[in-house]
N, CA and C atoms of all chains as a GROMACS GRO file, in nm:
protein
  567
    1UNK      N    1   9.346  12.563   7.852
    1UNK     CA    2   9.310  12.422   7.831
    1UNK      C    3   9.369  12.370   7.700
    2UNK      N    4   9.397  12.266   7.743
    2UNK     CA    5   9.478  12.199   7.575
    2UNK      C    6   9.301  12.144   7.515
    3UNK      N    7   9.362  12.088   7.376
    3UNK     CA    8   9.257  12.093   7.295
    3UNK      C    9   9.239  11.902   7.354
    4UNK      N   10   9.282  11.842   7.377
    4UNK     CA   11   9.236  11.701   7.453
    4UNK      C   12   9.123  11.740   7.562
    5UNK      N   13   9.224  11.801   7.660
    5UNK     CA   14   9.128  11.873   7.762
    5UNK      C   15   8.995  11.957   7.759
    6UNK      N   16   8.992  12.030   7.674
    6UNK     CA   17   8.873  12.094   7.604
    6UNK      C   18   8.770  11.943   7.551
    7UNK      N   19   8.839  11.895   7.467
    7UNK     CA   20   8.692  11.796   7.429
    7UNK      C   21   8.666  11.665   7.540
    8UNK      N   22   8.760  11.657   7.636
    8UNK     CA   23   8.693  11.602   7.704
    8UNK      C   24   8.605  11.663   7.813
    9UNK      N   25   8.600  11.758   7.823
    9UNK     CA   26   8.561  11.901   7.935
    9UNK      C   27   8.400  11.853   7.820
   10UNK      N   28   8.423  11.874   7.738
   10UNK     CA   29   8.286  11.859   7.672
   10UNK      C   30   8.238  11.737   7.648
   11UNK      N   31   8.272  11.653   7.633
   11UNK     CA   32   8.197  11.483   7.635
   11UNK      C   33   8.161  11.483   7.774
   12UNK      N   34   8.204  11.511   7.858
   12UNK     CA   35   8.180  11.480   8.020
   12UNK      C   36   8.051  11.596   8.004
   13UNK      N   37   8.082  11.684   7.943
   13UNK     CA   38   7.935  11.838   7.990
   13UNK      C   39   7.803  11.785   7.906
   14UNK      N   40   7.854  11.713   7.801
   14UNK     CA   41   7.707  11.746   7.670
   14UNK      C   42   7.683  11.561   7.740
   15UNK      N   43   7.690  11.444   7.768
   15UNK     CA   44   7.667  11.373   7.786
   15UNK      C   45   7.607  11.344   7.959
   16UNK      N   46   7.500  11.267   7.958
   16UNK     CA   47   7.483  11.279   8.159
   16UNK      C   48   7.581  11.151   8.162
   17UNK      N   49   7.585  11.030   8.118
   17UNK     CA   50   7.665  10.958   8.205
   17UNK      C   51   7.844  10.895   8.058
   18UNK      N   52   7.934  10.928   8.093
   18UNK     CA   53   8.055  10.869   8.013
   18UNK      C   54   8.138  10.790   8.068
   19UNK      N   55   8.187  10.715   7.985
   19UNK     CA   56   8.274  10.634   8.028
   19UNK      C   57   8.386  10.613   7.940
   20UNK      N   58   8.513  10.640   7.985
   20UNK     CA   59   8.650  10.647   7.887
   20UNK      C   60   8.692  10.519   7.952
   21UNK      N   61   8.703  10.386   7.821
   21UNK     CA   62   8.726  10.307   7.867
   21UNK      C   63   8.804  10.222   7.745
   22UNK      N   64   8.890  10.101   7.807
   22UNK     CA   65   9.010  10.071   7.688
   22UNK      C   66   8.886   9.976   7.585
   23UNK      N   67   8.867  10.006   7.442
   23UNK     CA   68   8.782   9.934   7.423
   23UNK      C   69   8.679   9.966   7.346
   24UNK      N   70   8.518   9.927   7.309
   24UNK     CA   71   8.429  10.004   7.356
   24UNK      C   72   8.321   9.902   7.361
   25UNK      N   73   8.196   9.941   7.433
   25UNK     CA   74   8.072   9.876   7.529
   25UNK      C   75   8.070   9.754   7.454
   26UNK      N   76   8.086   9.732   7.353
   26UNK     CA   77   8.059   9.644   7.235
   26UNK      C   78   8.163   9.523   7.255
   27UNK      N   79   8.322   9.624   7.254
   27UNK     CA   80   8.383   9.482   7.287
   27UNK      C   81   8.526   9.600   7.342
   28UNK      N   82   8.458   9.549   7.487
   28UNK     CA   83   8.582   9.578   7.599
   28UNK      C   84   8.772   9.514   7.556
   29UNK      N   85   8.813   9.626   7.564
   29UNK     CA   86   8.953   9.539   7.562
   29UNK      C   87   9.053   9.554   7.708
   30UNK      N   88   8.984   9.549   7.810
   30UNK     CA   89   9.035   9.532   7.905
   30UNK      C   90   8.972   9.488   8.024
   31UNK      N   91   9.004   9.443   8.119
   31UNK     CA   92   8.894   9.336   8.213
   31UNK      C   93   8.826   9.461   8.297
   32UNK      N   94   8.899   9.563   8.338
   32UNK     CA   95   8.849   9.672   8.425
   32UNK      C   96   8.755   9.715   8.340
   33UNK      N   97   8.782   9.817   8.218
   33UNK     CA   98   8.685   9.866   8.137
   33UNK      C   99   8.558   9.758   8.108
   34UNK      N  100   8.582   9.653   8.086
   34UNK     CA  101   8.453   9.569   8.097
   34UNK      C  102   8.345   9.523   8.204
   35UNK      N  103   8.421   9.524   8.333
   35UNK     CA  104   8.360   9.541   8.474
   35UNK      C  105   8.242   9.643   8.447
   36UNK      N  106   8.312   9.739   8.468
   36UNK     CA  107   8.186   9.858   8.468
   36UNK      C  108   8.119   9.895   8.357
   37UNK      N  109   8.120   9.827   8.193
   37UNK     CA  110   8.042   9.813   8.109
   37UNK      C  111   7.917   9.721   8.162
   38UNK      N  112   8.021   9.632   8.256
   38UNK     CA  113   7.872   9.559   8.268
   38UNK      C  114   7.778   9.588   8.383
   39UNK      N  115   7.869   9.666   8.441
   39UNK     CA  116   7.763   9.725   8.547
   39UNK      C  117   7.667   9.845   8.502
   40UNK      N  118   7.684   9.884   8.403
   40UNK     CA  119   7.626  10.023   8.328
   40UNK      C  120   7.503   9.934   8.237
   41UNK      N  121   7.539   9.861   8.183
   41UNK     CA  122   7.467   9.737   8.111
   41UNK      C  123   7.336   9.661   8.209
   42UNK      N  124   7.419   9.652   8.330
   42UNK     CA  125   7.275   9.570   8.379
   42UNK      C  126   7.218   9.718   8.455
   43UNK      N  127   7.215   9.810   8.460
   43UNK     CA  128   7.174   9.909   8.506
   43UNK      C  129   7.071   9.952   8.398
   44UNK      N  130   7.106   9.960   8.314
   44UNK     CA  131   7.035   9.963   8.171
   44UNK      C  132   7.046  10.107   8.155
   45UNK      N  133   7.158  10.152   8.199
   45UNK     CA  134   7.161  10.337   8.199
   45UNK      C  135   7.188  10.366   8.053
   46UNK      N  136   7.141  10.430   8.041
   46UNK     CA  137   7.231  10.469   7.863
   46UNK      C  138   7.391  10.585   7.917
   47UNK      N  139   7.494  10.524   7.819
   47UNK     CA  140   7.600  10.559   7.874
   47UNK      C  141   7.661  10.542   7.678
   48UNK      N  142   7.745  10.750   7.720
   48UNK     CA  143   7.872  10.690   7.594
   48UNK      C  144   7.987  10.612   7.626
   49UNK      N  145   8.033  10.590   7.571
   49UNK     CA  146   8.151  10.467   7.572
   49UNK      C  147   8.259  10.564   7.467
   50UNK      N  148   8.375  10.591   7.500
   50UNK     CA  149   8.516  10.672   7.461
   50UNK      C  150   8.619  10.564   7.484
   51UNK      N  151   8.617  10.478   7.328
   51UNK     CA  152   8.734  10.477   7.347
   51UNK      C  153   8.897  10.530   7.348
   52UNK      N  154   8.971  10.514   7.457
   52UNK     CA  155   9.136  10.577   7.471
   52UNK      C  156   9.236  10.555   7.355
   53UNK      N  157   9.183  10.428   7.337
   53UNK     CA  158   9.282  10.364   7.267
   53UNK      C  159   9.318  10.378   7.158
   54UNK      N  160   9.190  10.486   7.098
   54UNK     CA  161   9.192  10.565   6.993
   54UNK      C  162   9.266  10.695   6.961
   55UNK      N  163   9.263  10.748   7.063
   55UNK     CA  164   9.352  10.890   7.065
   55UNK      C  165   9.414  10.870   7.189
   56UNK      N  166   9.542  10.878   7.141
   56UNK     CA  167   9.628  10.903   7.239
   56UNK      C  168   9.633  11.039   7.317
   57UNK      N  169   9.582  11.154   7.276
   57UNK     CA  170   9.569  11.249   7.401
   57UNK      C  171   9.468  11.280   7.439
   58UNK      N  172   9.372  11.171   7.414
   58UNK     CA  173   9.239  11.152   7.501
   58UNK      C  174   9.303  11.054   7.603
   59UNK      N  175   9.374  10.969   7.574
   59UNK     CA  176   9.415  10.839   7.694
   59UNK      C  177   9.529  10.920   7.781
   60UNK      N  178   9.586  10.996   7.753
   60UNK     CA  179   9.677  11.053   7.859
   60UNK      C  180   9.621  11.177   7.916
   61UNK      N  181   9.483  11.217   7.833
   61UNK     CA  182   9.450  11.373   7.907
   61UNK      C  183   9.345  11.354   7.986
   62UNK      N  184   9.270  11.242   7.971
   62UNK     CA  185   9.212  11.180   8.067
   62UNK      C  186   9.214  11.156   8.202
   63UNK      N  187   9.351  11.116   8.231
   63UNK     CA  188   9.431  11.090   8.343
   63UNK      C  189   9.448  11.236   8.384
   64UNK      N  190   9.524  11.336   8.294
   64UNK     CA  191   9.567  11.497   8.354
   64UNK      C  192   9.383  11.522   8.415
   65UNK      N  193   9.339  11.540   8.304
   65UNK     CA  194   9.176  11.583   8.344
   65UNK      C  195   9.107  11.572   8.485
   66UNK      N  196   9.139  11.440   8.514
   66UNK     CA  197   9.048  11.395   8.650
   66UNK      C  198   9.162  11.371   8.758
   67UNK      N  199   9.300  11.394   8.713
   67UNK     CA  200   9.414  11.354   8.810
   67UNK      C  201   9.371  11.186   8.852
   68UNK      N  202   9.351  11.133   8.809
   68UNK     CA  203   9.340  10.963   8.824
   68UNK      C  204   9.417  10.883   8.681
   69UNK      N  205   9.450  10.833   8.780
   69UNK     CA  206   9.616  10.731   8.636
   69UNK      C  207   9.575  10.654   8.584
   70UNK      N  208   9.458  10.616   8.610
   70UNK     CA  209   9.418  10.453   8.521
   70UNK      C  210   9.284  10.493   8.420
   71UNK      N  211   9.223  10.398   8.356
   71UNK     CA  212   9.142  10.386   8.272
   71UNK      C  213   9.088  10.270   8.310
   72UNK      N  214   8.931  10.236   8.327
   72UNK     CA  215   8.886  10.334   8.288
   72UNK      C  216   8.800  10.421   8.402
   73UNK      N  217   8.734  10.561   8.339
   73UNK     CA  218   8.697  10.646   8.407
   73UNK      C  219   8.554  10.705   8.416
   74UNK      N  220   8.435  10.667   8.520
   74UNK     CA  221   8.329  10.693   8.487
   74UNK      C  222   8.310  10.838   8.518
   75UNK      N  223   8.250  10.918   8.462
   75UNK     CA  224   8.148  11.092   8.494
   75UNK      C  225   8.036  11.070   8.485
   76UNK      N  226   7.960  11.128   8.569
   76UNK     CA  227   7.804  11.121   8.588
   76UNK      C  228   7.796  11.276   8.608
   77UNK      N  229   7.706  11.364   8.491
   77UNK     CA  230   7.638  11.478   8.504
   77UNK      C  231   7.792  11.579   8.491
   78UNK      N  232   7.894  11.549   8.434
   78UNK     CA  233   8.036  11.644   8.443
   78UNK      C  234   8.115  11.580   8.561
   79UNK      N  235   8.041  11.501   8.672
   79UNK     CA  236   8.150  11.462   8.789
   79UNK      C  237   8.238  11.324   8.716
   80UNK      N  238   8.352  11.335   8.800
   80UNK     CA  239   8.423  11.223   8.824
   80UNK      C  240   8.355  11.093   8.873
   81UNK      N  241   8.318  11.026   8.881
   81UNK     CA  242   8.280  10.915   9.008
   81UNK      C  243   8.421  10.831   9.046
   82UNK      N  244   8.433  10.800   8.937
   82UNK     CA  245   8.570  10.678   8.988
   82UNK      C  246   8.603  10.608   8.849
   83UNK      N  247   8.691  10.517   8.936
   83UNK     CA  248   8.739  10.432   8.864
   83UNK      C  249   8.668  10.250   8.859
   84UNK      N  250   8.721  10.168   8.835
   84UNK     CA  251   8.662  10.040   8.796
   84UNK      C  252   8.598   9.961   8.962
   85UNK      N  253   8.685   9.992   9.049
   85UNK     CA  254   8.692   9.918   9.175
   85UNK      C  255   8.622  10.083   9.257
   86UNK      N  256   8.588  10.209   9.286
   86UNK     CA  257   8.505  10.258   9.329
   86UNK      C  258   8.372  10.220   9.249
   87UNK      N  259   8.326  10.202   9.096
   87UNK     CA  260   8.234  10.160   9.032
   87UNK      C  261   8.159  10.048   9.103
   88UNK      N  262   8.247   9.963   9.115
   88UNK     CA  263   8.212   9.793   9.130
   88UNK      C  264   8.172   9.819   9.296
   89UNK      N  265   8.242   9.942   9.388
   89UNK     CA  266   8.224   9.923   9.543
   89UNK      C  267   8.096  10.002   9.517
   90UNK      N  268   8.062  10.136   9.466
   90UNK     CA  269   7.918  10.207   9.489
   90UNK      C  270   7.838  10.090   9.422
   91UNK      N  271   7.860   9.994   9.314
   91UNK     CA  272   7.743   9.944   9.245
   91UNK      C  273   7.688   9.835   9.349
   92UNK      N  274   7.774   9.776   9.425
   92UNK     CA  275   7.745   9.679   9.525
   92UNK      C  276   7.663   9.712   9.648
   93UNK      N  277   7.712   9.825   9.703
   93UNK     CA  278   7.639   9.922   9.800
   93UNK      C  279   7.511  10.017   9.767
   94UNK      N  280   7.449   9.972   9.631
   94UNK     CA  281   7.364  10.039   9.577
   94UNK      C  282   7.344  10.184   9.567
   95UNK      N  283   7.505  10.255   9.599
   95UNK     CA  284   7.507  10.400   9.625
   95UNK      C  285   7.507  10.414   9.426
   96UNK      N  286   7.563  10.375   9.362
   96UNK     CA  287   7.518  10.372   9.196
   96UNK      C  288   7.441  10.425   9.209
   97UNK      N  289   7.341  10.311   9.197
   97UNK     CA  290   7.248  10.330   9.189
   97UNK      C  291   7.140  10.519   9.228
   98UNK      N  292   7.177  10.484   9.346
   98UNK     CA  293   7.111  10.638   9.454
   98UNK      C  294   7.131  10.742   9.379
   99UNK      N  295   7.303  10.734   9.283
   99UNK     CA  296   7.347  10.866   9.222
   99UNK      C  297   7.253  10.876   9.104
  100UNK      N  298   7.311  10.769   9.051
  100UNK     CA  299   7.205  10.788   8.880
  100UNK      C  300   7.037  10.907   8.949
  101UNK      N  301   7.007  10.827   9.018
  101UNK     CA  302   6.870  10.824   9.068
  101UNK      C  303   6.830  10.988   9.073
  102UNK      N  304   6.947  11.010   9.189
  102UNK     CA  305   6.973  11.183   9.256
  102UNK      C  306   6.992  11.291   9.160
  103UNK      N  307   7.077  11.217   9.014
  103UNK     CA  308   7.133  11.296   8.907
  103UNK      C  309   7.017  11.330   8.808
  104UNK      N  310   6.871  11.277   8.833
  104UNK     CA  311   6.767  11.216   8.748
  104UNK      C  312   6.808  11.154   8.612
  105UNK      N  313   6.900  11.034   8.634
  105UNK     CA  314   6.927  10.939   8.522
  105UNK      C  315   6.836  10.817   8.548
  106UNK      N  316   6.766  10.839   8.417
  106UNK     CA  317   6.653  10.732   8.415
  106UNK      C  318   6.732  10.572   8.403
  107UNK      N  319   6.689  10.474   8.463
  107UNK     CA  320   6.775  10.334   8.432
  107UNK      C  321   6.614  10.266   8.404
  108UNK      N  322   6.659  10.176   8.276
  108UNK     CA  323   6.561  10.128   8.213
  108UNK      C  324   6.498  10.035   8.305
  109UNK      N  325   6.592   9.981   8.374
  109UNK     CA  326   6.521   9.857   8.494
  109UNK      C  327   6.578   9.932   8.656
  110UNK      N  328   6.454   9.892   8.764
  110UNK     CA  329   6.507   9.904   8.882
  110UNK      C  330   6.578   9.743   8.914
  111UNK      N  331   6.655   9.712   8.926
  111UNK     CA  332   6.723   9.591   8.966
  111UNK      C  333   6.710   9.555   9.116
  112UNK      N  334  10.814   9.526   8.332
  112UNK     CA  335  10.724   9.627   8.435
  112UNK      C  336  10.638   9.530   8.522
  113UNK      N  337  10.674   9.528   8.649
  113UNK     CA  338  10.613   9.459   8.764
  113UNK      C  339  10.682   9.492   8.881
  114UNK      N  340  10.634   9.501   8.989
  114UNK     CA  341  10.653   9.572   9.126
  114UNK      C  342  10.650   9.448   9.201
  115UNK      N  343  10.740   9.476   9.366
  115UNK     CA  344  10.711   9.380   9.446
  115UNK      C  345  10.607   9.450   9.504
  116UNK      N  346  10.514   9.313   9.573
  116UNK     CA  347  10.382   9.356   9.682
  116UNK      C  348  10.469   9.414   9.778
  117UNK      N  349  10.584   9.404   9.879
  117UNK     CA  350  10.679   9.501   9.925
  117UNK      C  351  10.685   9.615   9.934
  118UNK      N  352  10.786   9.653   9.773
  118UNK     CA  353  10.771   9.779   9.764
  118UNK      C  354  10.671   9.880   9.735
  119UNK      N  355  10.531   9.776   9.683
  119UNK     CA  356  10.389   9.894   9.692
  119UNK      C  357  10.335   9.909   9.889
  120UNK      N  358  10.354   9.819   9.925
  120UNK     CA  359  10.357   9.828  10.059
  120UNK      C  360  10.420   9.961  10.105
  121UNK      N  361  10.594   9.927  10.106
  121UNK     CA  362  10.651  10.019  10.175
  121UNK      C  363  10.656  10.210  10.119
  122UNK      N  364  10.574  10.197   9.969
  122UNK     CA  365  10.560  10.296   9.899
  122UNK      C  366  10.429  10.399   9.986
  123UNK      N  367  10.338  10.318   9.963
  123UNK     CA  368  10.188  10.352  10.031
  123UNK      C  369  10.253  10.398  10.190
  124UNK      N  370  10.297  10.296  10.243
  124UNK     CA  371  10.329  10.369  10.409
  124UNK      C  372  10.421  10.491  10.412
  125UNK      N  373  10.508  10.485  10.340
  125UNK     CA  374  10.599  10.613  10.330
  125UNK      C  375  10.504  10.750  10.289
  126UNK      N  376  10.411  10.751  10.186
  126UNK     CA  377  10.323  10.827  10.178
  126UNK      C  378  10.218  10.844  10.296
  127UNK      N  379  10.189  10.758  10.366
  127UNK     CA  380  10.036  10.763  10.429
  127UNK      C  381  10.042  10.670  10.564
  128UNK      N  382  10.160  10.770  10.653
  128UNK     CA  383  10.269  10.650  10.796
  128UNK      C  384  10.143  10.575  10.832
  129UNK      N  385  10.056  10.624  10.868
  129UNK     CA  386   9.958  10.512  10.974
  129UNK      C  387   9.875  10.439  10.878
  130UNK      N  388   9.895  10.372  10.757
  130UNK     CA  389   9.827  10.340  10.683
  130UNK      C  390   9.905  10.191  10.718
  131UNK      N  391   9.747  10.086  10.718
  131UNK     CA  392   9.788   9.919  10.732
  131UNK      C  393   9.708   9.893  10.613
  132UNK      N  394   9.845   9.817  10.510
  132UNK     CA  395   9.807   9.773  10.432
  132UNK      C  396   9.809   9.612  10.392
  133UNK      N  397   9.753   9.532  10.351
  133UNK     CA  398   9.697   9.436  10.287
  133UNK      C  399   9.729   9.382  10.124
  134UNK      N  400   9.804   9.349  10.119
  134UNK     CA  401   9.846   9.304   9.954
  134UNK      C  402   9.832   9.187   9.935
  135UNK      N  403   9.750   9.153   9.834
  135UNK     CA  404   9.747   9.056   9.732
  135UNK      C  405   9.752   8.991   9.602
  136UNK      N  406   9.856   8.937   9.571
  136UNK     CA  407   9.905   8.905   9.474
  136UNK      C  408   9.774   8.825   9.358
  137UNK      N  409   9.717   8.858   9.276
  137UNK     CA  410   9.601   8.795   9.241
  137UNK      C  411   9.653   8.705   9.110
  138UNK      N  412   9.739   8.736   9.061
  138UNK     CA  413   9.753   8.612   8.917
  138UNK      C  414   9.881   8.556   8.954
  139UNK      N  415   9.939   8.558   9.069
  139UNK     CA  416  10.074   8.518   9.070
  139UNK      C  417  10.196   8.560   8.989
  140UNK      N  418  10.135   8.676   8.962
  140UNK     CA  419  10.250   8.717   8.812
  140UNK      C  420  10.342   8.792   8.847
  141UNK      N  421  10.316   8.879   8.977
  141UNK     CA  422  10.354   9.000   9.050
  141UNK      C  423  10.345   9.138   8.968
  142UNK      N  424  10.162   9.128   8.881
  142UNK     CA  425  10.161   9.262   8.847
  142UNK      C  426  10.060   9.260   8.805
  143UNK      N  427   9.963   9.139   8.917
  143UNK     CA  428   9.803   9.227   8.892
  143UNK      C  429   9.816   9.202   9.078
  144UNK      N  430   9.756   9.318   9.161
  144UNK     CA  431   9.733   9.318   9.296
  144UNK      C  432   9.576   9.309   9.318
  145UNK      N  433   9.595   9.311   9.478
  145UNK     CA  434   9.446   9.385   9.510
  145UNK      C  435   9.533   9.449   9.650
  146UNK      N  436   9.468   9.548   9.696
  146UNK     CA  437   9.546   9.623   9.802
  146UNK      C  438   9.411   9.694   9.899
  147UNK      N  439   9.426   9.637  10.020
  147UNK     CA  440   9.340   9.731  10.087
  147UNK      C  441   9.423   9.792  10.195
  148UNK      N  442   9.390   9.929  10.170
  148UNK     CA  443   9.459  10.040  10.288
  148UNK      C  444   9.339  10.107  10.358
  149UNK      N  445   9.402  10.067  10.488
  149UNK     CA  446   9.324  10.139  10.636
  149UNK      C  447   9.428  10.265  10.675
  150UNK      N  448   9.342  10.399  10.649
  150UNK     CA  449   9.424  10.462  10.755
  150UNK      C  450   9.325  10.603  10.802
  151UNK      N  451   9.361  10.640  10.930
  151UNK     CA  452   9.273  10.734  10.977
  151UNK      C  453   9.282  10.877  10.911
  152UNK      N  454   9.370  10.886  10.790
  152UNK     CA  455   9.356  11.020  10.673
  152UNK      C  456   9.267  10.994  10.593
  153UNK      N  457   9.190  10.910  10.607
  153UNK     CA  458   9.083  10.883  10.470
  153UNK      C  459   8.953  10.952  10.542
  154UNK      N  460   8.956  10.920  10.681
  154UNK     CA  461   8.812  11.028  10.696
  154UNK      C  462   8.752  11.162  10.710
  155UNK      N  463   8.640  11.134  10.638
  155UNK     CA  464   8.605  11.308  10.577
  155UNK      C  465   8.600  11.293  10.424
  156UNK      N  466   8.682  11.206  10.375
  156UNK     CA  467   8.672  11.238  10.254
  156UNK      C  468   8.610  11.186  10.154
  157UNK      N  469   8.602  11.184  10.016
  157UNK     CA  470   8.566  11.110   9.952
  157UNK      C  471   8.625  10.948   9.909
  158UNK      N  472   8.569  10.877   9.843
  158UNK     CA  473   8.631  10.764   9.785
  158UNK      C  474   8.731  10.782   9.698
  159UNK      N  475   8.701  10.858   9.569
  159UNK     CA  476   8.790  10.910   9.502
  159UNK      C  477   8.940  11.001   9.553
  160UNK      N  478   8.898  11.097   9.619
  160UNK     CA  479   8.985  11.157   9.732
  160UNK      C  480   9.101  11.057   9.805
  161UNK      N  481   9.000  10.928   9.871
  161UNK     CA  482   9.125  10.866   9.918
  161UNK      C  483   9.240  10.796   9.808
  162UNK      N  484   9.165  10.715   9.755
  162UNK     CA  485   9.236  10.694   9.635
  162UNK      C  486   9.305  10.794   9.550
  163UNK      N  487   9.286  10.911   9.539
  163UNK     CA  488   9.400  10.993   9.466
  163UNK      C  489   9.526  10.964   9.554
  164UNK      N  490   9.448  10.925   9.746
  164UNK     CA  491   9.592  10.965   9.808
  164UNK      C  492   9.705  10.899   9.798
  165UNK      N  493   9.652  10.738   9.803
  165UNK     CA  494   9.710  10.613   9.769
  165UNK      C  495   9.795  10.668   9.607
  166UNK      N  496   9.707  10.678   9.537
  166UNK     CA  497   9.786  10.680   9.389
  166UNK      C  498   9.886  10.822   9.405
  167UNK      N  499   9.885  10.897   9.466
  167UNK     CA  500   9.966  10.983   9.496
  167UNK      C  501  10.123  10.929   9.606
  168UNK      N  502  10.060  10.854   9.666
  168UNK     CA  503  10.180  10.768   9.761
  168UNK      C  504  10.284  10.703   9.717
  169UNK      N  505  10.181  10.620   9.533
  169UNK     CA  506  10.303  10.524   9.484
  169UNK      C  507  10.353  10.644   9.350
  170UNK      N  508  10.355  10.752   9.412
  170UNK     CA  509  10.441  10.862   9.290
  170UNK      C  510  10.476  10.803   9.143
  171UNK      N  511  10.352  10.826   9.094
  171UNK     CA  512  10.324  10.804   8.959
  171UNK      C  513  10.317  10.635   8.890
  172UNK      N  514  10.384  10.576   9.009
  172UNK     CA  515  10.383  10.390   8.948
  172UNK      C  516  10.220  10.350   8.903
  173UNK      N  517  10.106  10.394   8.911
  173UNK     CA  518  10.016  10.344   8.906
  173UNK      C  519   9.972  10.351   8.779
  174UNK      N  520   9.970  10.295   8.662
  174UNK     CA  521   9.884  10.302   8.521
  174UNK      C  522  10.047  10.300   8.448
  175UNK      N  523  10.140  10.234   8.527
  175UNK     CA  524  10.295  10.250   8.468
  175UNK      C  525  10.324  10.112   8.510
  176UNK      N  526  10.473  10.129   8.580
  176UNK     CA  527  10.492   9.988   8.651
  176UNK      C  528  10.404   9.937   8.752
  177UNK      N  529  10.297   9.975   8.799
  177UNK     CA  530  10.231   9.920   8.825
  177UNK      C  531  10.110   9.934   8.758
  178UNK      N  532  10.031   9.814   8.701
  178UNK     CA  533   9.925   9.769   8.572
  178UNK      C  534   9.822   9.781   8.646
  179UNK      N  535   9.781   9.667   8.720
  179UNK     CA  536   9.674   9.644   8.821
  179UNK      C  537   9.705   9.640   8.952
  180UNK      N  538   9.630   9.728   9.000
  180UNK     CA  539   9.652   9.766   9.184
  180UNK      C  540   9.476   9.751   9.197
  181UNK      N  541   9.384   9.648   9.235
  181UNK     CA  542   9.256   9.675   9.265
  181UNK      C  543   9.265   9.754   9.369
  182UNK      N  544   9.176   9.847   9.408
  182UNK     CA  545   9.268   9.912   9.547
  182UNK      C  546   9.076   9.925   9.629
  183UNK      N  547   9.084   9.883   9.743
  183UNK     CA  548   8.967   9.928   9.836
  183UNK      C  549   9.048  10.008   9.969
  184UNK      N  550   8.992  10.092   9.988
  184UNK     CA  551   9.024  10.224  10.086
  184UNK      C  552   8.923  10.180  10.180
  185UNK      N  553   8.990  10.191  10.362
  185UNK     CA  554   8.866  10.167  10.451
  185UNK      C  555   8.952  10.304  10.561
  186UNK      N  556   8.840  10.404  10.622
  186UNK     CA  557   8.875  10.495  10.690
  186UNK      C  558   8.857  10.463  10.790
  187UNK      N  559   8.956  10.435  10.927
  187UNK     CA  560   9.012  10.348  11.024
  187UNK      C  561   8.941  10.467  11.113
  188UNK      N  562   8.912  10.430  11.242
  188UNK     CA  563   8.820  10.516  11.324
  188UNK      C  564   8.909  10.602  11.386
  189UNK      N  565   8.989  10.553  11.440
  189UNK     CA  566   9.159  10.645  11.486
  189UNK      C  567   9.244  10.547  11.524
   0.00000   0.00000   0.00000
């Protein structure tokens, strides 16, 4: 494992829900990464926020890591889930939701 | 860096023959899309799964010359 790969192997393990996204929760710098801030936001999940844009072999090992090319990238419990547009399709279909739920991630509000 | 809706078309089918795809040009700029692909290799699998397949189809253009691809995957019955 390269040393990118290693600490993200571990932000995804020591954290239940992450999100590597261009930006951070505070102030998104990209319309995708902000999508699913705000879906994490009205979920009221507690979630870290990584920004890429900071290390460059976090933003390219990211992509090697999960084999997905874009940013940004949600993990729930070490998994992959997706990207901005699987986010936005489970959050609509309330399957999000079901996971958090299944993963026992507490969300401050049931919506 | 911008792609024709075309050649992400004819990219995706060359990867994934029975795949009907759907392109839409969303800012008029020709390099933010939305793309929905139907094809009967998506079932069984995951969401993510299909979508690797798609992003595997346009051989590496995706998070490159191509910026924004919204992409929805629907697994076609046969």
């Amino acid at each position: 494992m390269t040393d990118a790969n290693q600490a993200i192997d571990n932000e995804v393990k020591s954290n239940d829900v992450v999100l590597f996204m261009k930006g951070t929760p505070q102030f998104p710098m990209c319309g995708f990464s902000s999508q699913v801030v705000q879906i994490l936001d009205y979920l009221g999940v507690p979630y870290k926020g990584i920004n890429v844009l900071e290390d460059e072999s976090i933003r390219q090992g990211v992509k090697d890591y999960s084999n997905w090319p874009t940013v940004p990238q949600l993990y729930v419990k070490g998994e992959f889930v997706g990207g901005c547009d699987i986010a936005r399709e489970m959050f609509q279909a309330g399957e999000l939701q079901q996971l958090l739920a299944d993963k026992g991630i507490a969300a401050k509000q049931s919506a | 860096m911008a792609m024709d809706a075309r050649d992400i078309e004819r990219l995706i089918k060359e990867g994934i023959p029975d795949a009907r795809v759907e392109i839409r040009d969303l800012a008029g700029d020709g390099d933010h899309y939305a793309a929905t692909v139907t094809s009967a290799t998506f079932k069984g699998k995951s969401r993510v799964q299909q979508h690797q397949m798609v992003y595997s189809a346009l051989q590496g253009r995706m998070g490159g010359a191509l910026h924004a691809l919204a992409l929805t995957t629907v697994a076609a019955e046969n």
